[in-house]
Steps between C-alpha positions, in 0.01 A plus 500: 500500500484462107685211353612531181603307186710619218538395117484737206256431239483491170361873375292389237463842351473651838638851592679353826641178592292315766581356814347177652449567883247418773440776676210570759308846425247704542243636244243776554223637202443879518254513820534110544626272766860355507490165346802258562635382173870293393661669215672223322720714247590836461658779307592864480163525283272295676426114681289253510290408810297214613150689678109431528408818446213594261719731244466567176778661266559824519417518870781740652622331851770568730776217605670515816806272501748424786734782628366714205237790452146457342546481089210606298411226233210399274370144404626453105379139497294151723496178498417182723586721811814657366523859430733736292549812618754834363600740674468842432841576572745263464695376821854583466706153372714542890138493679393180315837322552445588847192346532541202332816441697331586828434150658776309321701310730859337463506140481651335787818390462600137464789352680639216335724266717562323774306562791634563806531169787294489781 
């Protein structure tokens, strides 16, 4: 089950506002085997995933994320294990909110007070 963080990002020029999550998926290369790989933010144009697979940029790839179908990407830019990818049609802004909401959990609540005798 994906776990997921939220906080909205700075877009530094960027098309689409990005989301910091932590969400398990799946990555496959044309032909390729799946590779697991933890996308650490995301937008409606593209994310950012931690893999140790031998790309290079332009490499068109397909990511399968929780609860969602296979989205065709390709690899704009690597470094030190970290990959940016785009998409090559956006995700709709409901999907990503989705997503990055997906393994968010309330906080338990806090009782303040006297506890009851035994």
């Amino acid at each position: 089950m994906p776990r997921a963080q939220l906080a909205i990002l700075p877009t530094d020029n960027r098309r689409a506002a990005r989301r910091v999550v932590n969400l398990a998926a799946r990555l496959r290369e044309p032909g390729a085997r799946l590779l697991d790989v933890e996308v650490s933010n995301l937008s409606t144009t593209g994310f950012m995933a931690h893999c140790d697979a031998a790309l290079e940029a332009g490499d068109p790839v397909w990511l399968k994320l929780p609860g969602c179908a296979p989205e065709a990407a390709k690899v704009v830019w690597i470094e030190d294990g970290k990959v940016g990818f785009e998409f090559n049609t956006p995700l709709h802004e409901a999907t990503v909110e989705t997503l990055a909401n997906a393994g968010r959990k309330t906080p338990p609540r806090r009782h303040f007070g006297i506890l009851p005798r035994r």
